[in-house]
N, C-alpha and C positions, 0 to 999 in steps of 0.2 A: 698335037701340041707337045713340045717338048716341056718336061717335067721339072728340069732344071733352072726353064724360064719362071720368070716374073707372070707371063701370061696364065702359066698354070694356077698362081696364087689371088692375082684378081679379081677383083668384082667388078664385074661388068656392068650390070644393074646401077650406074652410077647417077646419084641426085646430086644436081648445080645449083647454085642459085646465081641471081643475075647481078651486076655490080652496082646496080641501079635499086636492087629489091631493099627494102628495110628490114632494118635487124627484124623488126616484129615479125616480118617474114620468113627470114632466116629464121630464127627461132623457133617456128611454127613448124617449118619443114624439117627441120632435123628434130622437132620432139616427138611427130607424127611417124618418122622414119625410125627411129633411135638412135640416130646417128650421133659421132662424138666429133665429124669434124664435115666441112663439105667444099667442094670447088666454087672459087670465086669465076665467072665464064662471063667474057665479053660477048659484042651480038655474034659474033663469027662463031661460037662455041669453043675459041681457046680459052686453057685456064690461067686467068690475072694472079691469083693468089689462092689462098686457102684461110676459113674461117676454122677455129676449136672449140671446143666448150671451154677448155681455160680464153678463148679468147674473147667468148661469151662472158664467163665469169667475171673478167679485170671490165667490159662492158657495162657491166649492171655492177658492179664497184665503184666506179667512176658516177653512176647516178645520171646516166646521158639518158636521153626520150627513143624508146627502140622505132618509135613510129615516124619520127624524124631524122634518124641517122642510116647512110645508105650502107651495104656488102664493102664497096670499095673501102669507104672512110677507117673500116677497121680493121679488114682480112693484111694479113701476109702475103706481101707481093713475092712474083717470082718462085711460086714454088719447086720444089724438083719434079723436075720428070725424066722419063725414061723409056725409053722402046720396050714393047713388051717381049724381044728377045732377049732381054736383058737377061743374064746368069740373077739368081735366085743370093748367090751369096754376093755379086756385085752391089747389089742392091743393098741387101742387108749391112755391107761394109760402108757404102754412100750412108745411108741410116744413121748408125753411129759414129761417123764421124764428125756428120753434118750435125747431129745431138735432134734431129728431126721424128716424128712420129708418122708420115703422113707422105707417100709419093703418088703421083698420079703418073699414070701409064698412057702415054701419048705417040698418036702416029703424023708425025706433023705438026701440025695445032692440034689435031682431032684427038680428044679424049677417048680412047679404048676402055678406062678402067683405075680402078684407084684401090692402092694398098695402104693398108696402116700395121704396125707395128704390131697388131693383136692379131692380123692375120699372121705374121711366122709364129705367134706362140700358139696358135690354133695349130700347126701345122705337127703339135708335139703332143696332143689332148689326149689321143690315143694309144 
């Protein structure tokens, strides 16, 4: 694996939720995971969008029922993606230009992997 890629940075390990699922589920799954943000995935297993916890937040602001409102209704469509060959500083420059936290690493439609923003600062820890 080249080091320079986005592959290298990665997590593989990646939890979706379905665009059908309810926030209360959403919710559940990423507070189980610790997760701060997760792939919105149609049945095929591409990614529709992407949920945050700031997305959660203005969620539970607004006072909606999580057991009645679906992934779809509130995730961010369209999120960025990118071949996991992708250059490391490619990536990083899409990031901040885009003012985004949050890329998912896809071969295809098929989800390889998702990076977030605290993975390059991870990258500095030591």
């Amino acid at each position: 694996m080249n080091q320079n890629s986005i592959a290298s940075l990665m997590r593989r390990d990646v939890c979706s939720v379905g665009a059908d699922d309810t926030m209360q589920t959403v919710e559940s799954k990423m507070v189980a995971r610790g997760l701060s943000w997760v792939p919105v995935v149609d049945e095929s297993g591409a990614a529709l969008g992407v949920i945050s916890s700031l997305d959660l937040l203005r969620f539970h602001a607004d006072g909606k029922d999580a057991a009645k409102v679906c992934a779809w209704q509130i995730c961010t469509y369209r999120p960025i993606s990118v071949p996991p060959d992708a250059s490391l500083s490619e990536v990083a420059r899409l990031m901040v230009e885009a003012g985004i936290h949050h890329v998912v690493v896809s071969d295809g439609s098929a989800i390889k992997g998702v990076v977030s923003s605290l993975d390059f600062v991870k990258t500095f820890k030591d």
